[in-house]
N, C-alpha and C positions, 0 to 999 in steps of 0.2 A: 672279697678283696679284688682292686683292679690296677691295674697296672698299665704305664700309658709311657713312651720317649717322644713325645711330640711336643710342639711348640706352648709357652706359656696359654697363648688366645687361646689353643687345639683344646688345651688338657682342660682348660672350664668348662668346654664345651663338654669334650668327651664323659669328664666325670659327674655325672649326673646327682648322684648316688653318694651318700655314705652309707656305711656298713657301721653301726652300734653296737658294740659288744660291752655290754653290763656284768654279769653276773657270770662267771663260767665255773662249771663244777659244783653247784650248788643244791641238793637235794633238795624239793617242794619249795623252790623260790617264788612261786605263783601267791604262794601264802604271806611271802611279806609284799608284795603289791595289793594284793587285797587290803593290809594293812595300811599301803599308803595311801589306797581308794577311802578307806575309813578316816584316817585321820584330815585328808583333805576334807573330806564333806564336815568333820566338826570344825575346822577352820575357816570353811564359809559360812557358816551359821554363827561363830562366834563370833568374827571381824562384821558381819552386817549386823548382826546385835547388838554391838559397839557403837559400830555406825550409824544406826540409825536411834539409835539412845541419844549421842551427843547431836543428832541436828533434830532432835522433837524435843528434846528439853534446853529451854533458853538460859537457864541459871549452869549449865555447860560449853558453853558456850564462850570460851576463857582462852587464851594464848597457851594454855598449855594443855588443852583439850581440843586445839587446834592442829598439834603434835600430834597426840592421842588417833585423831579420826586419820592423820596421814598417814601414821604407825600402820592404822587397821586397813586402813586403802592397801597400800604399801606391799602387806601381810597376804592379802586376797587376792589379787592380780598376780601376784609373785609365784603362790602355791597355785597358780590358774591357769599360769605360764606352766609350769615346770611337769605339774603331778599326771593331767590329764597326757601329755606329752609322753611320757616317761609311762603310763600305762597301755598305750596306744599300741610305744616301743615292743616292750618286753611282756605283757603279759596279754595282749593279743597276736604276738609274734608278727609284726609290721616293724623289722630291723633296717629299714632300709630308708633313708630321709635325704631329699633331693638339696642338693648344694644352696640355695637359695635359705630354704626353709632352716637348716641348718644353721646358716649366719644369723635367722631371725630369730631363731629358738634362743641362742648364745644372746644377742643382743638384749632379749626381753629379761633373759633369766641374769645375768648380770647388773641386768639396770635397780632391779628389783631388790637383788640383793644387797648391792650397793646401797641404794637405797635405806636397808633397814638400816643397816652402822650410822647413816647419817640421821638418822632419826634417834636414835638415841644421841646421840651429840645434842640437836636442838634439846632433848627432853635432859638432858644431864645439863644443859645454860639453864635450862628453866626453873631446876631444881639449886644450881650454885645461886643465880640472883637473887630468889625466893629466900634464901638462908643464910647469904653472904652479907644482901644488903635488902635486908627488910623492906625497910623504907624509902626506897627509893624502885623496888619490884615494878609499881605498877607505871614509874617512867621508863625502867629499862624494858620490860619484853610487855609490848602493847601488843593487839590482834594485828596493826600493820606493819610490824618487828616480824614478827612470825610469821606470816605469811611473806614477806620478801625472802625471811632465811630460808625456809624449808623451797619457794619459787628458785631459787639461788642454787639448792642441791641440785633439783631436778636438772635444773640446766646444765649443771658442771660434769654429773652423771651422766645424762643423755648425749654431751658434746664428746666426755673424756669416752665411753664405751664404744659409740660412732668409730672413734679414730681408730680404737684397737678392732676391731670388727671391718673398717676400713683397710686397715691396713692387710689382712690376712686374704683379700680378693687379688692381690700380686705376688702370691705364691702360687708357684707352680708343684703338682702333685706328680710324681711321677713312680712311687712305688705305693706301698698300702694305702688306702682310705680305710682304714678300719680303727673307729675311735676308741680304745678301750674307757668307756665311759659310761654312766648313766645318764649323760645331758653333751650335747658339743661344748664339749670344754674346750678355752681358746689352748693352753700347754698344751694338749694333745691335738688339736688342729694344725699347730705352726710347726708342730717338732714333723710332721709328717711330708715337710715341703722338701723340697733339691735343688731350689737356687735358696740363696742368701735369704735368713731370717731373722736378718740380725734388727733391724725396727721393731718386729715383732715379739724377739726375747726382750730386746731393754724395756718395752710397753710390759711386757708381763710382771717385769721387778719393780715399776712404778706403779703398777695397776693398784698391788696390795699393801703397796705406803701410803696411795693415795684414798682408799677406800676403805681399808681394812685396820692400820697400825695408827696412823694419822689420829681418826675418831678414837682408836683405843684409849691411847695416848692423851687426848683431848677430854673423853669421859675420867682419865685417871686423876689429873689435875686436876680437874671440877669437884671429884669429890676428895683430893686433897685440903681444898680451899673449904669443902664444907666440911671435914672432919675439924679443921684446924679453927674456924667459925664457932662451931660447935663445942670445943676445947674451951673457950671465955665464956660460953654458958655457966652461970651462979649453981645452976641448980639442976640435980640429975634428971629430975623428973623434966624440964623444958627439954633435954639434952633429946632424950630419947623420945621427944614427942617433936623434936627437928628433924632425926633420923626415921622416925614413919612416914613420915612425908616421903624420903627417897625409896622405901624397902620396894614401892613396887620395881621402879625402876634399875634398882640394882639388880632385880630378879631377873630382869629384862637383859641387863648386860652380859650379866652369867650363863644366860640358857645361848645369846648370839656368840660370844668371844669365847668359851673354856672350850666347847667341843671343837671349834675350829684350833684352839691352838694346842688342841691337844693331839687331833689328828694330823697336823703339821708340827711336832716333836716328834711322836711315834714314828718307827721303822717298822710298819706292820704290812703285811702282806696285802696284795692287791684286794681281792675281794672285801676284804673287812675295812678298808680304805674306803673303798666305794660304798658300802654300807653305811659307813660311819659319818659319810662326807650326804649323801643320800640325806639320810635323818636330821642332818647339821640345817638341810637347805628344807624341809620341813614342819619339821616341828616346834620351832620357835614363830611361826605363823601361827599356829595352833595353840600354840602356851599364852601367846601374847598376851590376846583375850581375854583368856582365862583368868591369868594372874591378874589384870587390871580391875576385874568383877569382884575377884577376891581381897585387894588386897585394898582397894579404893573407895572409899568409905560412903564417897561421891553418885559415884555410878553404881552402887549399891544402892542409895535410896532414889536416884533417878526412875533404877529399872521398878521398885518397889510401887513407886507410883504411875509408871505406865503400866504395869501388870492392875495396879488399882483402876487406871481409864477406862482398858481395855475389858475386865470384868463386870464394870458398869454396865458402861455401851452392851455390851453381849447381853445382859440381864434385861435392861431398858429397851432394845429388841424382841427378848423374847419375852417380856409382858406385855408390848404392843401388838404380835404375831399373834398372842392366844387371844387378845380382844378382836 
């Protein structure tokens, strides 16, 4: 903890240093970092698996497998920001992250996650058009539809997280630097300042309308419109062969949306909070993937036949190697 009454210019200078307090009071916490070491490295192997399925098969190659590979981008960069970070912190015991890096840590891991809500939004249009209005799909979401919309996120994310990450370098620090966090969270960044933070609270209650409830909100209606679509379906059997189409997806919205707004109802104590909020920013990079391989009938016989290429080639090598 440090402590400074000196001038706004003085205190950036002086405070070098944040102090990270993650975990306190926790018996064998080493063990759930391991955990997170593990689940990041299957979430790099799944998201490039992804990845590079949908840019080697050209019959993938679709506006909404353009979604898909941004999801997985998205998903690997995000948990690439955050995990490696966050094990650096706490289970190498290196609690101490210089002001600078700080701001960048917060910026990358915000933009990321941001990020994913908006991707579900593009991936929940893709799915209302697809079922709302059949026939007319392939004029509404083309590959340069898609690509301006999800072009369109990135910009609004990277400009709107800018300002709020802007804004928090004219605060002055003049008691604790000590984040209780697992990541620089911007709430516990701003609440720690002693001149006026009032820019920097009302950015925090627009942050998660704008990122957060906004795309809820927006995937909610999307599939109001395709339940109620689906509702003038003749026949049960079409009914639930419209609604496969969404099941990966709504997988997708479940595993981002219920844990966050469950640990935002909850009045649970700090550590389980951080726990809960930890895993929240985690493993829906790691699910993503997964569910997509499973539940996508598509990228099921994609990888089917790159696993067939790639057996070949290997075989066709090693009959030429023994000649």
């Amino acid at each position: 903890t440090y402590s400074t009454n000196k001038t706004v210019k003085q205190q950036i200078i002086v405070v070098l240093f944040w102090a990270t307090l993650g975990f306190i009071g926790i018996p064998n916490i080493k063990y759930y970092y391991a955990f997170l070491f593990f689940v990041y490295i299957i979430s790099v192997l799944a998201n490039t698996a992804v990845m590079a399925t949908i840019y080697l098969d050209h019959n993938l190659r679709t506006p909404k497998y353009i979604a898909v590979f941004n999801l997985a981008l998205v998903d690997l960069l995000g948990n690439s920001a955050m995990v490696p970070k966050i094990l650096d912190i706490f289970l190498f015991n290196h609690p101490h992250i210089s002001y600078n890096d700080c701001l960048t840590f917060l910026f990358f891991c915000y933009v990321f996650l941001s990020m994913q809500a908006l991707n579900l939004v593009a991936l929940s249009y893709d799915r209302a058009m697809a079922i709302v209005y059949p026939l007319h799909y392939q004029l509404k979401v083309t590959h340069k539809f898609m690509f301006c919309l999800i072009a369109s996120f990135w910009v609004f994310v990277i400009i709107v997280i800018l300002i709020a990450t802007g804004l928090l370098t004219r605060l002055s620090l003049c008691e604790s630097v000590v984040i209780k966090s697992f990541f620089c969270d911007h709430g516990q960044i701003y609440r720690l300042a002693c001149n006026d933070y009032t820019p920097s609270d009302i950015t925090a209650w627009i942050l998660p309308a704008l990122i957060l409830w906004l795309p809820l909100l927006f995937v909610l209606l999307s599939y109001l419109s395709i339940g109620y679509a689906l509702a003038k379906v003749a026949t049960v059997r079409e009914r639930m062969k419209g609604f496969k189409t969404c099941t990966a997806h709504l997988s997708l919205v479940a595993i981002y949306f219920l844990p966050i707004l469950i640990t935002l109802r909850l009045n649970i104590e700090p550590n389980a909070r951080i726990i809960n909020l930890s895993l929240t920013s985690v493993f829906p990079p790691m699910l993503n993937p997964i569910i997509y391989v499973l539940q996508t009938q598509e990228i099921k016989e994609s990888l089917k036949k790159l696993k067939g290429r790639i057996t070949t080639h290997y075989k066709n090598r090693k009959v030429k190697f023994k000649k």
